[in-house]
C-alpha positions as CSV (number, residue, x, y, z in Angstrom):
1,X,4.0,-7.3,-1.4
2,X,3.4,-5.0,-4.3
3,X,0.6,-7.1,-5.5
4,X,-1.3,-7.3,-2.4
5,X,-1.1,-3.6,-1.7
6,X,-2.2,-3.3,-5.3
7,X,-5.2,-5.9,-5.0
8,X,-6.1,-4.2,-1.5
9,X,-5.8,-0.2,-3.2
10,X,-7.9,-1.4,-6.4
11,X,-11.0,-2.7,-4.1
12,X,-11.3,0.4,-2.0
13,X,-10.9,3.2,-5.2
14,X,-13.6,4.2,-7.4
15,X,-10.8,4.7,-10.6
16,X,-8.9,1.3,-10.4
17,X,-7.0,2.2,-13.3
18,X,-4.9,4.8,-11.9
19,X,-3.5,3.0,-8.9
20,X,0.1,2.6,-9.6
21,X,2.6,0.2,-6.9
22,X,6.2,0.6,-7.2
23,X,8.3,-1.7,-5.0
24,X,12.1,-0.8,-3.8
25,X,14.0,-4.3,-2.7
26,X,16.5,-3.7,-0.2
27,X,18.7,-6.4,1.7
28,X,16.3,-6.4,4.5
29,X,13.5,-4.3,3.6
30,X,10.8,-3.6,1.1
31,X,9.8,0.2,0.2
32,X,6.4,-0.1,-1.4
33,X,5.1,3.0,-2.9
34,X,1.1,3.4,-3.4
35,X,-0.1,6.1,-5.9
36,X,-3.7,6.5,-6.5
37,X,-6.0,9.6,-8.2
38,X,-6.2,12.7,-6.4
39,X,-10.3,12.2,-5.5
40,X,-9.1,8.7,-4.5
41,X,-6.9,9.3,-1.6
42,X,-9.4,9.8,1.2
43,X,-10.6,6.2,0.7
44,X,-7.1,4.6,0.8
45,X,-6.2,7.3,3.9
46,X,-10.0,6.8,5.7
47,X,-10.9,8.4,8.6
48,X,-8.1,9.1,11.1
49,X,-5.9,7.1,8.9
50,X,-7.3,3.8,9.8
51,X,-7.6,2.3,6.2
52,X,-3.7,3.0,5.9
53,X,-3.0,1.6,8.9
54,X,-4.6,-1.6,8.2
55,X,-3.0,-1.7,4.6
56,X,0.5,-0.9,6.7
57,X,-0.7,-4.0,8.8
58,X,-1.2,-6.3,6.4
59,X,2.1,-5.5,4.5
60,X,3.8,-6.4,7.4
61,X,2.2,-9.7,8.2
62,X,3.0,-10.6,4.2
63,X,6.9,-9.6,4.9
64,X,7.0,-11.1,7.9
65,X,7.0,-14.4,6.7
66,X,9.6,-13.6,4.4
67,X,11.7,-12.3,7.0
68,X,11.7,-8.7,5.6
69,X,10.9,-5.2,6.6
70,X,8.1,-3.2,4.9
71,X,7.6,0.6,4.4
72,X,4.3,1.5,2.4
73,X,4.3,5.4,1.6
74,X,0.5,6.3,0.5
75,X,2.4,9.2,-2.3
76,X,0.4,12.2,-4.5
């Protein structure tokens, strides 16, 4: 999970380097936490929030399969 939020976050920024993905294991669930550079959060947010809903999506496809819960927080 954290990689693919990572890999998804580093594409869509213009300072790669200061994306940061923490990931919280639960039983059941996943907390991944996405951090990226102030001028950066527009882009991973877009327009109504439709970039982070996507990103959302896709995190929950991937844990899905591994029968788990996912939370992504988008975090200053």
């Amino acid at each position: 999970m954290k990689d693919l939020v990572e890999l998804i976050a580093k594409s869509l920024v213009d300072n790669p380097d200061a994306v940061e993905v923490t990931q919280i294991e639960g039983e059941k669930s996943v907390i991944v936490e996405l951090k990226v550079a102030p001028e950066d959060m527009g882009k991973v947010i877009g327009k109504q929030g439709k970039i982070a809903k996507s990103i959302r999506a896709l995190a929950k496809a991937a844990a899905a399969k591994e029968g788990k819960r996912v939370v992504v927080e988008i975090i200053r």
